[in-house]
C-alpha positions as CSV (number, residue, x, y, z in Angstrom):
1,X,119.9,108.4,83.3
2,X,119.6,110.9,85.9
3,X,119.9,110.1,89.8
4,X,116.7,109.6,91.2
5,X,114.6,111.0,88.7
6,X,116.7,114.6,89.1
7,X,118.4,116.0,85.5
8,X,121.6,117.8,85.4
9,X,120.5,121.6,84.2
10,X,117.0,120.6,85.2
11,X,114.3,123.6,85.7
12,X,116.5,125.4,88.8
13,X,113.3,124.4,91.1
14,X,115.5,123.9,94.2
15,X,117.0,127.6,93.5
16,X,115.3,128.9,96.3
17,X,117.6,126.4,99.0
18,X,121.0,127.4,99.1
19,X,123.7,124.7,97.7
20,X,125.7,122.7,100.4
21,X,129.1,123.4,100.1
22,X,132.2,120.8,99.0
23,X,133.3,119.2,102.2
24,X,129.9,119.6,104.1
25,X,128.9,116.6,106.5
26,X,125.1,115.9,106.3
27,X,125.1,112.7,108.9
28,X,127.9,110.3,107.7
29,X,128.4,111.8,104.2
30,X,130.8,114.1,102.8
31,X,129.7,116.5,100.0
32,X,131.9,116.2,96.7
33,X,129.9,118.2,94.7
34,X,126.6,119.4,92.9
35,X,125.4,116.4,90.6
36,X,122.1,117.7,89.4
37,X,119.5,120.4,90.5
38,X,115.5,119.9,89.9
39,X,112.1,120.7,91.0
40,X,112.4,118.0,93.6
41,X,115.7,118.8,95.3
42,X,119.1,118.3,94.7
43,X,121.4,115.5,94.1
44,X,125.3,115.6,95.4
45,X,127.8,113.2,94.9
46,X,128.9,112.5,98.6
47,X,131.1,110.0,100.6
48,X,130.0,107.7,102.8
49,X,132.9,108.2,105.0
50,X,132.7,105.3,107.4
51,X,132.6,102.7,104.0
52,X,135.0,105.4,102.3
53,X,132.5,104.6,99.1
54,X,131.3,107.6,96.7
55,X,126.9,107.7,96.9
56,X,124.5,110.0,95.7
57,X,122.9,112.2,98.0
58,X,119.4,113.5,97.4
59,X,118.1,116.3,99.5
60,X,114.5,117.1,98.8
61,X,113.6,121.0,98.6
62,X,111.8,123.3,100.9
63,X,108.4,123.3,100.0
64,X,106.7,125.7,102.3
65,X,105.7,126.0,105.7
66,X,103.8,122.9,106.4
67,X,105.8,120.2,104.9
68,X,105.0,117.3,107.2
69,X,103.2,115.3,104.9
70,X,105.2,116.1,102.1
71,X,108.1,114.7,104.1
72,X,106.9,111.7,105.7
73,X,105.4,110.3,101.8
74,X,109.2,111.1,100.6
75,X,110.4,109.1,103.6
76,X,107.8,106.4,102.9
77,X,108.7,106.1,99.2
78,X,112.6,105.7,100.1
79,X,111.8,103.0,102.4
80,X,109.7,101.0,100.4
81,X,113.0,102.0,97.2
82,X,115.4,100.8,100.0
83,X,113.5,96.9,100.4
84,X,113.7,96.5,96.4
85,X,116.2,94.4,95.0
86,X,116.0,95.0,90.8
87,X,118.6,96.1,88.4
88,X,117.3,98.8,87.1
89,X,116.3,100.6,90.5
90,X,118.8,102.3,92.4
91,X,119.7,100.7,95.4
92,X,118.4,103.2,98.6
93,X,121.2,103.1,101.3
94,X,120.0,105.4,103.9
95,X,117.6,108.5,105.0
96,X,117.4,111.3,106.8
97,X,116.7,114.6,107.9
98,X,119.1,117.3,108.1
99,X,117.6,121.1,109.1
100,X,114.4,119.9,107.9
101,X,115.5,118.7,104.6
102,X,114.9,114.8,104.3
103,X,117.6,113.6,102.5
104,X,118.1,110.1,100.6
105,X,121.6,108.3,100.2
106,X,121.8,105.9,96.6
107,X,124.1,104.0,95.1
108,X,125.9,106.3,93.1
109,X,125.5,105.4,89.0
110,X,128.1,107.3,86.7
111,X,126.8,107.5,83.0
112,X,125.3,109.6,80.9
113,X,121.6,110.3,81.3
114,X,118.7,109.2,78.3
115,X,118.4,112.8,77.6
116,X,122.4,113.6,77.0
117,X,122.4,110.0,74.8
118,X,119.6,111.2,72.8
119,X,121.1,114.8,72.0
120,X,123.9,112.6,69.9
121,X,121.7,111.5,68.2
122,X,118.5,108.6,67.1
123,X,119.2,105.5,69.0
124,X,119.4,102.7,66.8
125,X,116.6,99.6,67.0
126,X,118.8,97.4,69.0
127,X,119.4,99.8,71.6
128,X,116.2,101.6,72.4
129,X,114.8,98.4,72.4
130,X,117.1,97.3,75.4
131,X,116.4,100.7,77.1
132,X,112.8,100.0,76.8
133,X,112.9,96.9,78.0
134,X,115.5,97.6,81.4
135,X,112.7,100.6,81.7
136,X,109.3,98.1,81.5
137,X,111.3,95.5,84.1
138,X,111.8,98.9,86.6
139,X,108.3,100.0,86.7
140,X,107.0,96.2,86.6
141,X,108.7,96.1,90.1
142,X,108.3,99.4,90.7
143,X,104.5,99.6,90.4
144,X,103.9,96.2,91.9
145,X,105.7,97.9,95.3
146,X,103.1,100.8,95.0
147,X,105.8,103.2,94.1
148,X,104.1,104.1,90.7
């Protein structure tokens, strides 16, 4: 599934903020590369480089001039992510602000999202049952945490 909500060739939403370049520092991370652009920002792959341990990198887009709120409930949300301990949530490392972009820092899950899965084709019983059910235990915990 995507990182942090965020598709790869999702709706170009973050097109207005410029792309950080390969080798960019935001804090202690490294920029590897473009992961996934959305609505909501855009994910990089990124080193940690004082672990020297490959994360994903969420920085949230501009949204305007008064984005105060905005940033402070994204802030809020990755704090209450970070003190979760579930399989099927991403484990929140670290957040931030970098030129008034609040940025989150995730473990960094390589797979193949739901929607690339399902474009091979119908999942069989077995296996969308599983995915259901690693889904339902996420937003169990999720939702009891307030987060949805």
């Amino acid at each position: 599934m995507g990182v942090g909500g965020v598709e790869a060739g999702g709706d170009g939403g973050a097109g207005a903020d410029p792309l950080l370049a390969v080798d960019t520092r935001v804090g202690p991370y490294r920029i590897v590369g473009l992961m996934a652009r959305g609505g909501m920002g855009d994910v990089y792959r990124a080193t940690d480089v004082r672990l020297q341990r490959d994360v994903a990198l969420k920085l949230l887009a501009h949204a305007g001039t008064d984005d105060t709120q905005r940033i402070e409930r994204f802030l809020q949300e990755a704090r209450v992510t970070a003190g979760l301990d579930h399989a099927n949530i991403v484990k929140v490392f670290d957040v931030g602000v970098i030129d008034g972009r609040p940025y989150l820092v995730a473990e960094l899950l390589d797979g193949e999202t739901l929607r690339v899965r399902l474009g091979r084709g119908p999942l069989a019983a077995e296996e969308a049952t599983r995915i259901a059910g690693d889904v339902a235990a996420g937003l169990v915990v999720a939702h009891a945490a307030g987060l949805v």
